[in-house]
N, C-alpha and C positions, 0 to 999 in steps of 0.2 A: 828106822833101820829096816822094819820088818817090809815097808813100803815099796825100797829101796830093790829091797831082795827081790821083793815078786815082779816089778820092774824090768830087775836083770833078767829074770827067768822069763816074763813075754816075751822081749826084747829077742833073746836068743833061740828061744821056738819058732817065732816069726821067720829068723835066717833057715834053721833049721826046714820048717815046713816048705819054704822057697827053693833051698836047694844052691842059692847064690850070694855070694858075696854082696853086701850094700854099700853104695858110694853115699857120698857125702855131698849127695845134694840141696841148692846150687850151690856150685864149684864158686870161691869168689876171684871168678876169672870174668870178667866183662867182653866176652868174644859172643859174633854170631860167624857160621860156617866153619865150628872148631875142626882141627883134626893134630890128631896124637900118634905120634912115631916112637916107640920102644927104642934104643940102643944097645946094643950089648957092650958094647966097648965099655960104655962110660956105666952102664949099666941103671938110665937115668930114664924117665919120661921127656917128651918136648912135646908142648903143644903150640899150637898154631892159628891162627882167627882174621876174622875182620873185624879192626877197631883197635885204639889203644895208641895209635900214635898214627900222627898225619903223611897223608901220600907215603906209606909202605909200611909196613907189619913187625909184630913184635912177637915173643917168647914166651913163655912159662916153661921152668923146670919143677919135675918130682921125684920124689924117690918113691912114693905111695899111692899116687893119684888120687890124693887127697890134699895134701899140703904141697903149696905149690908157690916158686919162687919167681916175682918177673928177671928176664936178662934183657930187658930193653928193648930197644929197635935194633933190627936183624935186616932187614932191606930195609933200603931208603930210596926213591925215585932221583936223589943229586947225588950222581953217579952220573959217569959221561954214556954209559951205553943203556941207560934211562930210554923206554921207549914211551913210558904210563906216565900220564898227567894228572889222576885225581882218580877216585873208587877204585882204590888196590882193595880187590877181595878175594875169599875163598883160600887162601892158600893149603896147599899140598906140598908135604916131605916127604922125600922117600931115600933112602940110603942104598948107593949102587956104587961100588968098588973104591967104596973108602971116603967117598966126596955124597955130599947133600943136595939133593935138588928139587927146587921150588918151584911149583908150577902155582900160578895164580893169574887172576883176571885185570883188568885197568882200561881206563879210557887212551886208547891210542893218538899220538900225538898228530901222526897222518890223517888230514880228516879236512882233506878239498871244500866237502858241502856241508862242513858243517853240522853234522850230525850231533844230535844230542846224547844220542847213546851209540859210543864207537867203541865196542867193550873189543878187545882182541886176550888172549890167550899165551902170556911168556914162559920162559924159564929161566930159573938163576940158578946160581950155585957157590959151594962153599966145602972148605976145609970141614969146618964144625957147623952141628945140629943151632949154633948160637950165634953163627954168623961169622963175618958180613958175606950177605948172598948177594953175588954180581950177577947181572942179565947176563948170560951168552952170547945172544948175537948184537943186542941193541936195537933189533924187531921183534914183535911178536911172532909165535911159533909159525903161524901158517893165515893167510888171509881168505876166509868162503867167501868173501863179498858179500856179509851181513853180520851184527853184532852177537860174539859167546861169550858165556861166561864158563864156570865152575868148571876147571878141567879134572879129569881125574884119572889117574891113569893102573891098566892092569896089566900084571905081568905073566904072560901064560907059560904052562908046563912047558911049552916046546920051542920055548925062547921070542916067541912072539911080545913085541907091545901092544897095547891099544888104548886109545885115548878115548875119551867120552866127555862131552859137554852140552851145554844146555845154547842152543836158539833164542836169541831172547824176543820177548813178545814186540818191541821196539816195531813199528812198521810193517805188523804180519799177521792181519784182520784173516781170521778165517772162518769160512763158511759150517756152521754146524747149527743144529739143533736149537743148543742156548744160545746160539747167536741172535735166531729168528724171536726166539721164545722172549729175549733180553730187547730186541727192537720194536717186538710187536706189547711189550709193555712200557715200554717209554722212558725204557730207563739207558740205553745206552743205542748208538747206532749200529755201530759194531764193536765185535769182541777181541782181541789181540791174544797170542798164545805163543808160549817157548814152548819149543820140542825137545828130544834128549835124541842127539848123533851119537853113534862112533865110527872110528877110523884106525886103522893097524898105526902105527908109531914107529921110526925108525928106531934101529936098537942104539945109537949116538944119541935120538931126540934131537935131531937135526932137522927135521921135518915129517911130515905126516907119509903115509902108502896109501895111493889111487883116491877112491870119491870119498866122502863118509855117506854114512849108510843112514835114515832114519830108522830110531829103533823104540821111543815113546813118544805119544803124543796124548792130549785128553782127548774124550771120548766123543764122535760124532753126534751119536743118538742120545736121546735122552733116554731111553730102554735099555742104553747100559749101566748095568751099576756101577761102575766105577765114574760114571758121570754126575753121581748125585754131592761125593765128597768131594772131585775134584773141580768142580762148580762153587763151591760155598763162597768165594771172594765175589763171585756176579749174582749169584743168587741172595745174598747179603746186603748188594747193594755198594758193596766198598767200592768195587774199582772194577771196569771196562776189563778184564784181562785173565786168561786162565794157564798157569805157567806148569809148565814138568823140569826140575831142573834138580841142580843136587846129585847128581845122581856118585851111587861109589857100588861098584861091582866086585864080587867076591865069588869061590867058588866051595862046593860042600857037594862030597857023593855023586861027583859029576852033571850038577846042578849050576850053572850058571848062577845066581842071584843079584838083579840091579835093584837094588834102592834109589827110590827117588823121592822129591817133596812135592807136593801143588797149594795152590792157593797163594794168598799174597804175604811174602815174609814179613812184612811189619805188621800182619794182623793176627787177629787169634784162632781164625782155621787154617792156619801152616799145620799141614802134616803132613808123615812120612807113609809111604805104599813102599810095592816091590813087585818085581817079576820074576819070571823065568825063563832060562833058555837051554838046548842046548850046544851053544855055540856064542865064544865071547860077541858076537856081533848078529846075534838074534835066529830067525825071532822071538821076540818075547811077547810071552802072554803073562798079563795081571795077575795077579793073585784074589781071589772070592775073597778072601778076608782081611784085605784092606780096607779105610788104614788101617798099620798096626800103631801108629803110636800119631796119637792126637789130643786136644786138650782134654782134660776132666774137670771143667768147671762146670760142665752139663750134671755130673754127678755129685756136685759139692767139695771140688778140689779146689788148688789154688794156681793152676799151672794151665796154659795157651800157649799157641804162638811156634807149636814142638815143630822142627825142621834142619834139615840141611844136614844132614848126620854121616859121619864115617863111622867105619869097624874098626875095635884095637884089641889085639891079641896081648892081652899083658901076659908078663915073666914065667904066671904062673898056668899058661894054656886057657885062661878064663878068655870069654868073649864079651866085649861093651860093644854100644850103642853109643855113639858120641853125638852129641847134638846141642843146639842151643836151643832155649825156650824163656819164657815168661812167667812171672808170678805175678798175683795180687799184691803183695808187698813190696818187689822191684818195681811194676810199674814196667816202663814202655823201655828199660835195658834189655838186654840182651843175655841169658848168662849162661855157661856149660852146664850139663849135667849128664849122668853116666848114670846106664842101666843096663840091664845084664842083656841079651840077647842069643838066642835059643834057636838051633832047628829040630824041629821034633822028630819022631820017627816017620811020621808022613811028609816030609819033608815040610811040612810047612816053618813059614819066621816069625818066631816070638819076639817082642821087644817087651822085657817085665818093668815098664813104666807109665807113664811117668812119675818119678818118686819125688819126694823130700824127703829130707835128712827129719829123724825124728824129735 
């Protein structure tokens, strides 16, 4: 008993000393690229992922963002204005005048040459946060004549949209540093790299306004630091290819903030960075103290793999860090986890994890 007690009394200093709420990590949700939409109507959680059911995406509901219920498959690609053939990913919900809309990623079924990676960019939509979400037009949102994924989109104070997605590395060797540095030791010919766009957004979501803009990419030199994290997938040795992608933009104190991920998602240096701007469409400078949220199994943790993350304002004005990651225990799934997430008074972004559940 007396064990018991002193127990509860760590337990609850630990909150106390932190200052934040603890989730209940991992989430036993089997998602990578989670994201969670608040409702007030229903006054419910919905989350959202890649995985869990074939060619189109499924559900979770909560009432605590702890306990959490599946509602099935929510899109399905047999549907007649089906434009995606296979890798339905990333999905995004956003609630706008009463109807739900899903932006996510898929292998478009247009595809002349062939292409191995023909990722294009839709939207669906629906009565309810639980479905069924129908494609709009039966295309994808807009074609740049090269493969995107993870769209994300933000809604500015002055009624503007903007869309943001990732370039994927697919076909797009480029010249830098570790490229030399990765040839001249024999380990790769060249290096392949996604970038992170954005672009204003019709306010229908009917189509994109004017170019998209380049607004991240990895780093040239090897003398910058942010090129030392966002190398670890060639630097490792995993895999030819150095990715910026994920990205979910938010705003605080007139601070633009993009989060994004690098490195290769199915390995164990996925992690997340962030930038600055001020202006939704750049430019943005990195932040000194990236990453903020990467494995700890360098320090004796059980967790890798951290990436691809949105922001959720739950009920009670708390701020998460939504993201999928890895354990020693799960092995090579996938799973949610939720930690608190923080701008200090020097603006800089906390992420207080990566945790488990104790």
């Amino acid at each position: 008993m007396k064990k018991s007690i002193l127990m509860l009394l760590i337990c609850s200093l630990c909150c106390i000393s932190t200052g934040f709420a603890q989730s209940n990590n991992p989430l036993e949700v089997a998602f990578g690229d989670p994201f969670i939409v608040y409702d007030e109507t229903s006054d419910r959680y919905y989350m959202y992922g890649t995985g869990g059911v074939e060619n189109g995406f499924m559900a979770y509901a909560s009432d605590d963002l702890k306990n959490w219920e599946s509602q099935g498959a929510v899109y399905t690609s047999k549907q007649d204005k089906a434009w995606g053939t296979k890798d339905f990913w990333a999905p995004e919900v956003y609630k706008r005048d009463g109807k739900f809309y899903m932006f996510y990623s898929a292998h478009w079924k247009e595809n002349p040459t062939n292409e191995l990676e023909n990722y294009r960019i839709g939207i669906a939509v629906s009565d309810s946060p639980i479905g069924p979400f129908i494609d709009m037009t039966g295309a994808p949102l807009f074609d740049p004549g090269y493969p995107i994924i993870d769209g994300n989109v933000y809604f500015g104070e002055d009624g503007k949209l903007y869309l943001y997605y990732s370039r994927c590395c697919y076909k797009h060797p480029v010249q830098s540093e570790i490229a030399d540095w990765a040839k001249k030791e024999g380990l790769y010919q060249e290096i392949e790299e996604s970038w992170i766009y954005g672009v204003e957004l019709a306010a229908d979501f009917s189509a994109v306004i004017g170019e998209p803009k380049l607004l991240l990419r990895p780093p040239v030199s090897l003398a910058d630091k942010q090129s030392e994290w966002e190398s670890r997938s060639v630097t490792s040795r995993e895999v030819n290819r150095r990715w910026t992608e994920g990205s979910y933009l938010f705003k605080k104190n007139d601070v633009y903030y993009m989060m994004y991920s690098a490195n290769h998602f199915g390995g164990e240096n996925y992690a997340v960075g962030y930038a600055t701007a001020s202006h939704p469409l750049g430019p943005f400078e990195k932040s000194a103290s990236n990453p903020i949220l990467e494995k700890n199994t360098d320090e004796g943790g059980v967790v890798s793999g951290t990436g691809h993350n949105s922001i959720l304002k739950d009920r009670d004005g708390k701020i998460w860090c939504v993201y999928h990651a890895r354990t020693k225990e799960t092995g090579n799934e996938r799973l949610v986890f939720l930690d608190a997430l923080e701008v200090l008074p020097d603006g800089k972004l906390v992420v207080h994890g990566p945790t488990v559940k104790p």
